[in-house]
C-alpha positions in Angstrom: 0.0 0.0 0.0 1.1 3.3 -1.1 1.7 6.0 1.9 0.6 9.6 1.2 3.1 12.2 2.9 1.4 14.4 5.7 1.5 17.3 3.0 -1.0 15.6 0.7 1.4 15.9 -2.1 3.1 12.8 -3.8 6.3 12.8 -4.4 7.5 15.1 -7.1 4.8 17.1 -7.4 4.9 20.4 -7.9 3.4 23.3 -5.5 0.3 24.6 -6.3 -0.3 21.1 -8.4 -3.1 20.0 -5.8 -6.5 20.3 -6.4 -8.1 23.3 -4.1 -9.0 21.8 -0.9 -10.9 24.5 0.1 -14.8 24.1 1.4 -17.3 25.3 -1.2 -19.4 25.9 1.8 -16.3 28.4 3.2 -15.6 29.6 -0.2 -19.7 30.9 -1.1 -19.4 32.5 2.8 -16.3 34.5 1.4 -17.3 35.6 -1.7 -20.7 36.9 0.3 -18.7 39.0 3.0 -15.3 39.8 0.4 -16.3 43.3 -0.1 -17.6 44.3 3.5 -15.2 45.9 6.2 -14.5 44.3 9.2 -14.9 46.7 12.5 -13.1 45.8 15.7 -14.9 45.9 18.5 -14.1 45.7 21.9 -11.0 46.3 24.3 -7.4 43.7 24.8 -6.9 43.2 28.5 -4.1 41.0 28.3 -2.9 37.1 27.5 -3.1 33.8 29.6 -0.6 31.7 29.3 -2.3 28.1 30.2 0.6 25.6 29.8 4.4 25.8 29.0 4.6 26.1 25.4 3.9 29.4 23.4 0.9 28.2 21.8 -0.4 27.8 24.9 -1.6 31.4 25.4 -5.0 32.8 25.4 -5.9 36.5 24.6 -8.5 38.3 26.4 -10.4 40.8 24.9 -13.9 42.4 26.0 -17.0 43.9 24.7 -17.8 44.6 28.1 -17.9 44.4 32.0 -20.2 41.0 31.6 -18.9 40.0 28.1 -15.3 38.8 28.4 -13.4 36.4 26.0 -10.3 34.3 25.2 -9.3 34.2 21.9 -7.0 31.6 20.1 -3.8 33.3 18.7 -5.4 32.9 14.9 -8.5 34.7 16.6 -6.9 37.5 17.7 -4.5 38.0 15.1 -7.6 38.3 12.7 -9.4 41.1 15.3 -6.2 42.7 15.2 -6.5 43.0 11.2 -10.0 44.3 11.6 -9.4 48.2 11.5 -12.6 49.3 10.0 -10.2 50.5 6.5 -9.4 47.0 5.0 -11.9 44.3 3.2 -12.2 41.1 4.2 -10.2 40.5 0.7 -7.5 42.8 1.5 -7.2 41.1 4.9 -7.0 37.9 3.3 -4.7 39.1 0.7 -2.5 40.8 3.4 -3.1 36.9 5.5 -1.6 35.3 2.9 1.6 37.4 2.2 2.2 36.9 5.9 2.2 33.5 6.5 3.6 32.3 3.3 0.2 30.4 2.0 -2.0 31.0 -0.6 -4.9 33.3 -0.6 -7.5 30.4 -1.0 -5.9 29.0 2.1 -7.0 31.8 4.1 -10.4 31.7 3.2 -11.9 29.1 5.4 -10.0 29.9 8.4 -10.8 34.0 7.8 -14.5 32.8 7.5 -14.6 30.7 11.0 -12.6 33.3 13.0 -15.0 36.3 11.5 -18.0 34.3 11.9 -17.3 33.8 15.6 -16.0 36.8 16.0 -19.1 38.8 15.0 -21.4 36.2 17.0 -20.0 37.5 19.9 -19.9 40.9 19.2 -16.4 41.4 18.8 -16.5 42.6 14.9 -19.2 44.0 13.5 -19.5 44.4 9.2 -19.9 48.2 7.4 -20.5 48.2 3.8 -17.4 49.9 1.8 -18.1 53.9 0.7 
């Protein structure tokens, strides 16, 4: 039996060769909010650091008094990127220059961190112009 590598890719292939792997579902929910501007909302109050390593570390942001939150280190970096200037495309663009992977790749994890964002209040969406 044949072993795939942990990359997906078989040997020789070239980069970029691979089929897209990225969710249709993700990729209609980021075609629907490419064009809107994500606003951050909220204030950083500081990290928690919950075990040794540095991916161990929490960031806390609020909306409020009652309405704290811990956000991963994906999370945060993406409510950091919402200024209220950029697009969700220009923030995906600007994702994908600065971790070195492909624009496409940043879609499904932009929509999930945005979606949850906005659920709790932390982003909200304004319509460009």
């Amino acid at each position: 039996m044949a072993e795939t590598p942990l990359n997906g890719k078989q040997p020789g292939e070239e980069p970029g060769a691979e089929e897209s792997r990225v969710s249709p579902v993700y990729e209609t929910k980021y075609n629907v909010i490419r064009e809107k501007i994500p606003v951050r909302r909220g204030a950083y109050l500081g990290e928690e650091h919950e075990g040794e390593s540095e991916e161990d570390v929490s960031f806390v942001v609020a909306v409020s008094d009652e309405e704290i939150y811990k956000l991963s280190p994906l999370a945060y970096y993406i409510w950091l990127l919402c200024d209220g200037k950029h697009t969700v495309n220009e923030i995906s663009e600007r994702m994908s220059r600065e971790l070195g992977i492909s624009v496409e790749e940043t879609h499904e994890p932009l929509v999930l961190a945005l979606e949850t964002l906005a659920s709790a209040h932390l982003v909200v969406f304004k319509e460009p112009g």
